[in-house]
Gaussian input, Z-matrix of N, CA and C with variables (Angstrom, degrees):
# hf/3-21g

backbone

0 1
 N
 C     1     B1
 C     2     B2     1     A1
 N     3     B3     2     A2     1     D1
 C     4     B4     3     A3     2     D2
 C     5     B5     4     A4     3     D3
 N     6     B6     5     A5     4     D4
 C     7     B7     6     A6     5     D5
 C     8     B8     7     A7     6     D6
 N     9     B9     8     A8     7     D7
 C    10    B10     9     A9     8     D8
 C    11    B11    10    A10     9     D9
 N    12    B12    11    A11    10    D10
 C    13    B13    12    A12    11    D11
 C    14    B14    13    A13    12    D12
 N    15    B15    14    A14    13    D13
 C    16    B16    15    A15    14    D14
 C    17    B17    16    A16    15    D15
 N    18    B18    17    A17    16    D16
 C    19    B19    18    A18    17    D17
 C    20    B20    19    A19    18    D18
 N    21    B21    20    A20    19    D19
 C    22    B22    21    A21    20    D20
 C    23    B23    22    A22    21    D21
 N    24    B24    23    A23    22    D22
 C    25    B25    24    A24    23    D23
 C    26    B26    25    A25    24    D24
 N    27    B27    26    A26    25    D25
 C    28    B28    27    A27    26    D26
 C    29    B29    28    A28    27    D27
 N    30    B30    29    A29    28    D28
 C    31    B31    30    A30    29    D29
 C    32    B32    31    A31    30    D30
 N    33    B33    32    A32    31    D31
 C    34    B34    33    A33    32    D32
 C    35    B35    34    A34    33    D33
 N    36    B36    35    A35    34    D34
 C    37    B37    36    A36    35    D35
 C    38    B38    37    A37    36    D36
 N    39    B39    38    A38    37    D37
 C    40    B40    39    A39    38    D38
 C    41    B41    40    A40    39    D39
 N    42    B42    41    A41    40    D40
 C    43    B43    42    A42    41    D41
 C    44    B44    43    A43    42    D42
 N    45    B45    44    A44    43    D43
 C    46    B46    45    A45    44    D44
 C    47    B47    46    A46    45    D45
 N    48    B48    47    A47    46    D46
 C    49    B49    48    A48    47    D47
 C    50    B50    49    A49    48    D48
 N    51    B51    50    A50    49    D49
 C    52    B52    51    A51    50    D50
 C    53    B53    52    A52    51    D51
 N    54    B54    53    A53    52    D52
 C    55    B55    54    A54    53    D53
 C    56    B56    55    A55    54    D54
 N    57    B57    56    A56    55    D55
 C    58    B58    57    A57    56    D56
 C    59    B59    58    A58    57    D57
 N    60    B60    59    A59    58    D58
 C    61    B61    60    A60    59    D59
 C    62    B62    61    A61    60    D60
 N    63    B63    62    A62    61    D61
 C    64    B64    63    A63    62    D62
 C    65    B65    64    A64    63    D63
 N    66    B66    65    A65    64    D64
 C    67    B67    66    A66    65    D65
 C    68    B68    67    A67    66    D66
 N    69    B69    68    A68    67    D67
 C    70    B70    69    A69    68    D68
 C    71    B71    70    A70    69    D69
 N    72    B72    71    A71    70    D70
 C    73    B73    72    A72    71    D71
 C    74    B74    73    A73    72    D72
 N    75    B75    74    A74    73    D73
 C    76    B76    75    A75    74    D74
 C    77    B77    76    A76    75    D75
 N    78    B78    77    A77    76    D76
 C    79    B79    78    A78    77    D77
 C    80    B80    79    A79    78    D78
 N    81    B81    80    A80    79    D79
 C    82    B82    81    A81    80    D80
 C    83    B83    82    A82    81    D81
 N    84    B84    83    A83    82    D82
 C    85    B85    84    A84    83    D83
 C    86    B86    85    A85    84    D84
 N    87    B87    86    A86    85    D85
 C    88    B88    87    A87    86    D86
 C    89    B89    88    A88    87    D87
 N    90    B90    89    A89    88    D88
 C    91    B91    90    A90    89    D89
 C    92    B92    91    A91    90    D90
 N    93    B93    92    A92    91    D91
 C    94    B94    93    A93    92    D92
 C    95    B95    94    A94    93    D93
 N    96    B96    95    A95    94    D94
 C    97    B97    96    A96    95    D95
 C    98    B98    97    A97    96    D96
 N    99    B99    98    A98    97    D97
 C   100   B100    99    A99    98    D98
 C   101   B101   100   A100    99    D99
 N   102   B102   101   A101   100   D100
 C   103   B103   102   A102   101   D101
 C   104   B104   103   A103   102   D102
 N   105   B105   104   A104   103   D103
 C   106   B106   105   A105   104   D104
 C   107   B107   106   A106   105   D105
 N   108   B108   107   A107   106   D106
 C   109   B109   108   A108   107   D107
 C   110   B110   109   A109   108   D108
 N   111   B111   110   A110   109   D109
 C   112   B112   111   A111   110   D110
 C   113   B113   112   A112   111   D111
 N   114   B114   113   A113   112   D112
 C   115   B115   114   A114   113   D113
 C   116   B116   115   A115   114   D114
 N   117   B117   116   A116   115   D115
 C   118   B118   117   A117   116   D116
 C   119   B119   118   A118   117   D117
 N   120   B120   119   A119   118   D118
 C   121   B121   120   A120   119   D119
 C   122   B122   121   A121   120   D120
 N   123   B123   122   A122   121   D121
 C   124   B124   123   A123   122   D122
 C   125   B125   124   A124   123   D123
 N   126   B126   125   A125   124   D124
 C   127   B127   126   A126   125   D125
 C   128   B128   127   A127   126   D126
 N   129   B129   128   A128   127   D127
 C   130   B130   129   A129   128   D128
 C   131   B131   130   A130   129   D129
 N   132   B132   131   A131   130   D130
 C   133   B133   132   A132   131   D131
 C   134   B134   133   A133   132   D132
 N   135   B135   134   A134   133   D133
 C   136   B136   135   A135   134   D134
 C   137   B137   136   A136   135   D135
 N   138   B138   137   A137   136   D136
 C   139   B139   138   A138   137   D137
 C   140   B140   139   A139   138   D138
 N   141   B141   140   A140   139   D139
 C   142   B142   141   A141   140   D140
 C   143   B143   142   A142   141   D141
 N   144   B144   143   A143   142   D142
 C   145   B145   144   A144   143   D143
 C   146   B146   145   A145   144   D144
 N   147   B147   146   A146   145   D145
 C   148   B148   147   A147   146   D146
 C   149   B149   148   A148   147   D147
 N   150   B150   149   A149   148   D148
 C   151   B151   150   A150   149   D149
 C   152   B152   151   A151   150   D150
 N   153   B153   152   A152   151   D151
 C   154   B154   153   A153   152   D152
 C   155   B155   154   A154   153   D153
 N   156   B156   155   A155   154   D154
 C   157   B157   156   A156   155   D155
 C   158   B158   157   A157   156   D156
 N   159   B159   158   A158   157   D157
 C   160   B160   159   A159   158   D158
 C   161   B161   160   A160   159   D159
 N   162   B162   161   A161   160   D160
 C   163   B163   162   A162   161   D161
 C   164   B164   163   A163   162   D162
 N   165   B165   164   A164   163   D163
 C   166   B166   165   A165   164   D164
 C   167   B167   166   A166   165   D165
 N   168   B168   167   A167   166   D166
 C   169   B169   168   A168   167   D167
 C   170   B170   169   A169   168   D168
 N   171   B171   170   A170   169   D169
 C   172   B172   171   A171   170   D170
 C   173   B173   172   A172   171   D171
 N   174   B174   173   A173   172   D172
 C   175   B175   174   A174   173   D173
 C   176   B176   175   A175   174   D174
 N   177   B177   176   A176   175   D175
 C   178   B178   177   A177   176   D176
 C   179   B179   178   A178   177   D177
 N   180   B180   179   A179   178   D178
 C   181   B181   180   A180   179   D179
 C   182   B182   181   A181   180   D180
 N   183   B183   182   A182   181   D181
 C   184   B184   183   A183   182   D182
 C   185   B185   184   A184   183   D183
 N   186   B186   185   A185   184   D184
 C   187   B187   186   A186   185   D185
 C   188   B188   187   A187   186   D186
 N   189   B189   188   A188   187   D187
 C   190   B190   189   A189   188   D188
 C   191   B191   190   A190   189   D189
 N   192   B192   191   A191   190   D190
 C   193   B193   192   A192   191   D191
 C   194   B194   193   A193   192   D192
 N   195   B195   194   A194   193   D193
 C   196   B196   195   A195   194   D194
 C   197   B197   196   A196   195   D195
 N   198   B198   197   A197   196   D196
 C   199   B199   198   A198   197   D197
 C   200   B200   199   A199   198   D198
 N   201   B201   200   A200   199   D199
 C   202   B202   201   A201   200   D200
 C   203   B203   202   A202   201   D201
 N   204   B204   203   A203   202   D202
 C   205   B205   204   A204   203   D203
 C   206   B206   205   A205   204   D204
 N   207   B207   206   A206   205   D205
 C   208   B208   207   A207   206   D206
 C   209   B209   208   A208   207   D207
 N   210   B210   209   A209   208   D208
 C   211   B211   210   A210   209   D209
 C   212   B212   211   A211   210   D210
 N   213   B213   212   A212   211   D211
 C   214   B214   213   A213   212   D212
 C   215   B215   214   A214   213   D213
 N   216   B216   215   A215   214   D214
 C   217   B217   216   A216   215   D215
 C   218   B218   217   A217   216   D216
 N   219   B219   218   A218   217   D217
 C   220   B220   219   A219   218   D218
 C   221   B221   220   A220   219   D219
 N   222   B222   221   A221   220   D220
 C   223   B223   222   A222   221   D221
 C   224   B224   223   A223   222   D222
 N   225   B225   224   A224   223   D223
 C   226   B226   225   A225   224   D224
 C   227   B227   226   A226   225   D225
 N   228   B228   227   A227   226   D226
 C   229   B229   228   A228   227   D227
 C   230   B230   229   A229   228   D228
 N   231   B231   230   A230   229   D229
 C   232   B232   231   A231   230   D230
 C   233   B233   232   A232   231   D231
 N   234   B234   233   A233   232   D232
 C   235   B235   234   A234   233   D233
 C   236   B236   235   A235   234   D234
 N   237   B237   236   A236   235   D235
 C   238   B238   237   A237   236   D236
 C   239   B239   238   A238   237   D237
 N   240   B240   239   A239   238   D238
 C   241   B241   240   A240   239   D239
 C   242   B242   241   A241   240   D240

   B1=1.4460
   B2=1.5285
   B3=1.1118
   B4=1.1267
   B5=1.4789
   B6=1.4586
   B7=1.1659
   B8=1.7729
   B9=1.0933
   B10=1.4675
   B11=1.3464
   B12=1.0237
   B13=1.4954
   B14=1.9191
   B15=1.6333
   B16=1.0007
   B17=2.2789
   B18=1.6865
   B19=1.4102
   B20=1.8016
   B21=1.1418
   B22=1.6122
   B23=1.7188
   B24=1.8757
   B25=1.8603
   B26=1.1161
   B27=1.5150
   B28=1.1413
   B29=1.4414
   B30=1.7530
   B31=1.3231
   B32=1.9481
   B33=1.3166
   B34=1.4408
   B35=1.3320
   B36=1.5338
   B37=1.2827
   B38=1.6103
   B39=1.4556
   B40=1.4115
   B41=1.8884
   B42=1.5220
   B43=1.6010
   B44=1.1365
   B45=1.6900
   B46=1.6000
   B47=1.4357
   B48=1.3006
   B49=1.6919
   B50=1.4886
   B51=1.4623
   B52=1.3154
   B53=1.6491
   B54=1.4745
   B55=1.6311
   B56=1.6650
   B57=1.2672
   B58=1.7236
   B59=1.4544
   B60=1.5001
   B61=1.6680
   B62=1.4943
   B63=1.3368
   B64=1.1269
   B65=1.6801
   B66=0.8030
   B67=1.6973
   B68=1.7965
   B69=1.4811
   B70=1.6712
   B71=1.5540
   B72=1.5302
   B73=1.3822
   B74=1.8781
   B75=0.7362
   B76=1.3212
   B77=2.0493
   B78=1.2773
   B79=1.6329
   B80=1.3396
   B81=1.1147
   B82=1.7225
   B83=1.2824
   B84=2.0174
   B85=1.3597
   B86=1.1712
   B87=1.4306
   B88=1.3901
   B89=1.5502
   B90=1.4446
   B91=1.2133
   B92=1.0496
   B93=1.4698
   B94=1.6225
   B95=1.5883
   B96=1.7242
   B97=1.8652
   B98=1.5505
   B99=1.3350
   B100=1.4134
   B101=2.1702
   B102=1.0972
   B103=1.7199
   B104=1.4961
   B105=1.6401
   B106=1.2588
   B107=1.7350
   B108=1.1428
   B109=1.3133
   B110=1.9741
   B111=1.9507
   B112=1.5926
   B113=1.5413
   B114=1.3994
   B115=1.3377
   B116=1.8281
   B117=1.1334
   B118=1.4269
   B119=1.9566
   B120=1.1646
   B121=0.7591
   B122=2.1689
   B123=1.1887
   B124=1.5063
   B125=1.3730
   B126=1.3540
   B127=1.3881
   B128=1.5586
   B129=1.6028
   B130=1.0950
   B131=1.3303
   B132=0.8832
   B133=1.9390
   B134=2.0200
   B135=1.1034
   B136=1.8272
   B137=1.2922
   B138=1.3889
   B139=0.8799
   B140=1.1610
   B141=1.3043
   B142=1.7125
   B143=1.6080
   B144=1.8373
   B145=1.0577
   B146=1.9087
   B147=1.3015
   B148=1.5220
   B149=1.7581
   B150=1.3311
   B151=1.2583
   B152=1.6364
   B153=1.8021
   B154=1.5167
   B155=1.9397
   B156=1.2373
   B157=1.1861
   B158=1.5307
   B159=1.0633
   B160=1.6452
   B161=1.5975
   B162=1.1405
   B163=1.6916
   B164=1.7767
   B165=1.2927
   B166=2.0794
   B167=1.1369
   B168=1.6241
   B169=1.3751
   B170=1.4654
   B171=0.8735
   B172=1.4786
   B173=1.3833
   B174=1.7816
   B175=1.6567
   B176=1.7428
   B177=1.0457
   B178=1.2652
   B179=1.3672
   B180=1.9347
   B181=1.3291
   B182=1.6868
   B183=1.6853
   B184=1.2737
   B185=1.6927
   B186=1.2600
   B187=1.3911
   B188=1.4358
   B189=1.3603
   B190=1.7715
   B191=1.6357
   B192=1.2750
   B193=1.4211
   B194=1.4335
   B195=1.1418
   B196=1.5736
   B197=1.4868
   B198=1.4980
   B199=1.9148
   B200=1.6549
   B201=1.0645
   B202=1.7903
   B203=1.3076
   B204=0.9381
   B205=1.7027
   B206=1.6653
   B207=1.7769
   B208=0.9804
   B209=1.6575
   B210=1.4423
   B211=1.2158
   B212=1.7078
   B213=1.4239
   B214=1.4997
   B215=1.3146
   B216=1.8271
   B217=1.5263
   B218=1.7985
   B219=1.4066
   B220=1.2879
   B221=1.5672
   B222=1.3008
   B223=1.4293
   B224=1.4822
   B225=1.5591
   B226=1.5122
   B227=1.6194
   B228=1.2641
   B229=1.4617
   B230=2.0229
   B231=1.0335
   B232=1.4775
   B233=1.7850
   B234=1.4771
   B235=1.7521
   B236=1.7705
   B237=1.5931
   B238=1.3415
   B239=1.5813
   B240=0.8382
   B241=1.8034
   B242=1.4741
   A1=111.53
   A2=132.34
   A3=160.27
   A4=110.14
   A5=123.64
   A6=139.83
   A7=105.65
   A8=128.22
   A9=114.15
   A10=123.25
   A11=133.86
   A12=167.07
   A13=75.43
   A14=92.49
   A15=107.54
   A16=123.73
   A17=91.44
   A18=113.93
   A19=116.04
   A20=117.66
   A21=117.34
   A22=131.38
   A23=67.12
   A24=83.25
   A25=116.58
   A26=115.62
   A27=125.86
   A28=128.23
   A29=101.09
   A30=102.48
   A31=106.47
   A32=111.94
   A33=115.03
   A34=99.72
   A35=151.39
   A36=147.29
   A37=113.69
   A38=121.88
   A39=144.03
   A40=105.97
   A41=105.85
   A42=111.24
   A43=101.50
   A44=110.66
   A45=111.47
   A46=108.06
   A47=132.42
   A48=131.57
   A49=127.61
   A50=110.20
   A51=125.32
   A52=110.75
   A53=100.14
   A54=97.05
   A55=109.70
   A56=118.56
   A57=135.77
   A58=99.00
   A59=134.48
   A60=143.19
   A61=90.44
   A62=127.69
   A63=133.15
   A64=112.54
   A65=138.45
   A66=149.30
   A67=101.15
   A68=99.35
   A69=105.16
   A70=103.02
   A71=119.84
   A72=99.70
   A73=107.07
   A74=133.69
   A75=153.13
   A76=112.35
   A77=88.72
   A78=105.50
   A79=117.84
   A80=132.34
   A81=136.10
   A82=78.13
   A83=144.91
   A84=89.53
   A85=135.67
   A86=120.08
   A87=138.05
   A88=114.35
   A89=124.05
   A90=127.28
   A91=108.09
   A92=149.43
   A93=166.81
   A94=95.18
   A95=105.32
   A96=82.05
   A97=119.17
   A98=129.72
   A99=126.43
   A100=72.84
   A101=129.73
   A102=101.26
   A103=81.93
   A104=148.09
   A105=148.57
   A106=99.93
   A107=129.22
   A108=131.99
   A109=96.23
   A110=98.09
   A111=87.42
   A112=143.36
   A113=99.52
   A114=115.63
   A115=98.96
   A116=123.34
   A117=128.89
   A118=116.54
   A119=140.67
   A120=128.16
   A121=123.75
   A122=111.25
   A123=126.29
   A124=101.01
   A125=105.47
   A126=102.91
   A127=98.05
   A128=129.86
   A129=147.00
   A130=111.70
   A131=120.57
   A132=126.83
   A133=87.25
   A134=85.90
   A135=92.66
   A136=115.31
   A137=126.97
   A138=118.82
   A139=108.62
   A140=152.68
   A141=163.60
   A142=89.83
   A143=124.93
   A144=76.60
   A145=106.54
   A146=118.60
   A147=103.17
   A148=104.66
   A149=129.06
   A150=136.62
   A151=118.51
   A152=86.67
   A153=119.04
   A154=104.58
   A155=105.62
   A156=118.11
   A157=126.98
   A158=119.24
   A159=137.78
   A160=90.43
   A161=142.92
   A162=124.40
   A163=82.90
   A164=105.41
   A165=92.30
   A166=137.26
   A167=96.80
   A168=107.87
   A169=93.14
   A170=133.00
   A171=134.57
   A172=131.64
   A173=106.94
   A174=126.48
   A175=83.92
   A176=144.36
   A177=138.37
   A178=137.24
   A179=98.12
   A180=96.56
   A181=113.46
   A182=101.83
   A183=108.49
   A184=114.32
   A185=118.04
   A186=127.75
   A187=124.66
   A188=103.48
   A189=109.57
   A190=111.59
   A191=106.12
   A192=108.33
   A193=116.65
   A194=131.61
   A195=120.33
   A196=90.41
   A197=90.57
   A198=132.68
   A199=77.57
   A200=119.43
   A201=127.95
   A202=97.89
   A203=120.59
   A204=148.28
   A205=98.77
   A206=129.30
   A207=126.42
   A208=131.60
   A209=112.02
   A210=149.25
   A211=97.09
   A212=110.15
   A213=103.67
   A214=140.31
   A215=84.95
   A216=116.23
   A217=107.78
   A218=117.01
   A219=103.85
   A220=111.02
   A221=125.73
   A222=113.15
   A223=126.05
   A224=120.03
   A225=107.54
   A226=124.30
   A227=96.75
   A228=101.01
   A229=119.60
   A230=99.22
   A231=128.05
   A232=82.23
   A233=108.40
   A234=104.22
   A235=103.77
   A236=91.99
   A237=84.05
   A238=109.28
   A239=120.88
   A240=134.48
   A241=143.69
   D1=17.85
   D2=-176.98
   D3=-62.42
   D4=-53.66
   D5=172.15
   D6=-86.51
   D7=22.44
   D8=156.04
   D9=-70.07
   D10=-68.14
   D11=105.24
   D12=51.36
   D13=-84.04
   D14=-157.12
   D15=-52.03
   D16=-44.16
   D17=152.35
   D18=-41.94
   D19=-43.43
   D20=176.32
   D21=-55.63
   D22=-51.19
   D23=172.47
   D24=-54.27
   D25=-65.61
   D26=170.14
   D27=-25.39
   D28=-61.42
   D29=-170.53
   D30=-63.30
   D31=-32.16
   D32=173.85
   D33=-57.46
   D34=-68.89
   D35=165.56
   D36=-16.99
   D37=-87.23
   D38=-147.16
   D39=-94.18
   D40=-20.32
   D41=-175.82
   D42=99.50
   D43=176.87
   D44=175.00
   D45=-101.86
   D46=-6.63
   D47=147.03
   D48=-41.73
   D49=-47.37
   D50=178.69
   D51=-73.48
   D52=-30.43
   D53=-163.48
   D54=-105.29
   D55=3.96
   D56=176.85
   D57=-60.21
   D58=-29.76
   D59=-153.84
   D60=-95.60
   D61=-54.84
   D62=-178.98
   D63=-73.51
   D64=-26.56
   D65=152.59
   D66=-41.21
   D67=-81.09
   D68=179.09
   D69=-44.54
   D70=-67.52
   D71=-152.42
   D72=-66.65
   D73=-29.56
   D74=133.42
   D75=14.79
   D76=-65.55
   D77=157.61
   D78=-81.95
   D79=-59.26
   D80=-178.11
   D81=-52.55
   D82=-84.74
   D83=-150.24
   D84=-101.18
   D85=42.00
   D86=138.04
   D87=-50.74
   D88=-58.05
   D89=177.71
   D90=-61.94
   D91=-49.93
   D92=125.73
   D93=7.98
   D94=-75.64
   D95=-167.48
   D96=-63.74
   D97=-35.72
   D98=-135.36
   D99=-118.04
   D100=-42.65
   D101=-155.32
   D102=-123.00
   D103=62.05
   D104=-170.02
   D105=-90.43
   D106=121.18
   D107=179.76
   D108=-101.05
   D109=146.09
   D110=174.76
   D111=-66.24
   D112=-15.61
   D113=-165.44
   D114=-85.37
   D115=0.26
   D116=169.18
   D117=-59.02
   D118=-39.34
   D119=-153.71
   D120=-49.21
   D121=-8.28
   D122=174.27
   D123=-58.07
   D124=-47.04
   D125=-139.92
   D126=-101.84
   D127=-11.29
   D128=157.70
   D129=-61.94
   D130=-11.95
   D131=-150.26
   D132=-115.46
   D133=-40.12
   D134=178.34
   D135=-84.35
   D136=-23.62
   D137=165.89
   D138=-81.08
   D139=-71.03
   D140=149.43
   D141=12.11
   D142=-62.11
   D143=-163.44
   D144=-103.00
   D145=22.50
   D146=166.94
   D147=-75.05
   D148=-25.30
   D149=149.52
   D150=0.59
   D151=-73.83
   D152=-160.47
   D153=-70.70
   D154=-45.39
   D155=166.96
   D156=-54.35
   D157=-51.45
   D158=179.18
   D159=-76.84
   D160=-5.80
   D161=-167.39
   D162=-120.29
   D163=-39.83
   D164=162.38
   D165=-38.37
   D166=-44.60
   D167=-156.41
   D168=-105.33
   D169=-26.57
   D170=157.83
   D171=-43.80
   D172=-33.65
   D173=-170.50
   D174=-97.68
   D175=-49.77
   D176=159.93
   D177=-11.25
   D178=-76.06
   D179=171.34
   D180=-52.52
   D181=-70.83
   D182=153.85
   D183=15.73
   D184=-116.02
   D185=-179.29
   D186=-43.05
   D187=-1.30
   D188=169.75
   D189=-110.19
   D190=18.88
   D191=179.97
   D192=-82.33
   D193=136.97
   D194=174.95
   D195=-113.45
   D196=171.70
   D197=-161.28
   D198=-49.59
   D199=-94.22
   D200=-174.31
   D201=-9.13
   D202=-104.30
   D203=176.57
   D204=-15.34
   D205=-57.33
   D206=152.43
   D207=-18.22
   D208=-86.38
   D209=152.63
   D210=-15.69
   D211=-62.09
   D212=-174.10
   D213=-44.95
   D214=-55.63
   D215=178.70
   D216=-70.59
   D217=-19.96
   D218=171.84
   D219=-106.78
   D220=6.01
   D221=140.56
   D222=-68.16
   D223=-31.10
   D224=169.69
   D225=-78.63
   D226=-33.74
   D227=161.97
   D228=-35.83
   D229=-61.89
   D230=-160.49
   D231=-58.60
   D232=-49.19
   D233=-152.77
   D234=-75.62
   D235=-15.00
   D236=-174.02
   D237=-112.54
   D238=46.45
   D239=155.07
   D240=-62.64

């Protein structure tokens, strides 16, 4: 549960549309590390790359953020602790 925290922010950043992909894979690879069967690799490969995609578009918004917009998102952060 480590990555909740982290899932919030986000979803406050990107919306909860953007961040539903990262939720699911989230569990699969929970199921992936500890109950991973061999014949999986398809579906690893699809996940890997919605991964790659969601960490794009993530470094994106990201880098178009200004100081304001900054500042904002870590006042709600803060309130909601």
């Amino acid at each position: 549960e480590n990555h909740a925290c982290s899932i919030l922010v986000i979803t406050l950043l990107l919306g909860e549309d953007k961040t539903k992909t990262i939720n699911q894979h989230k569990d699969k690879r929970i199921d992936a590390q500890y109950y991973m069967k061999v014949d999986q690799e398809l579906k690893i490969r699809s996940m890997l790359q919605d991964a790659k995609i969601f960490v794009s578009n993530f470094d994106e918004v990201v880098s178009k953020l200004t100081e304001n917009e900054i500042r904002y998102y870590r006042e709600i952060v803060s309130k909601n602790r």
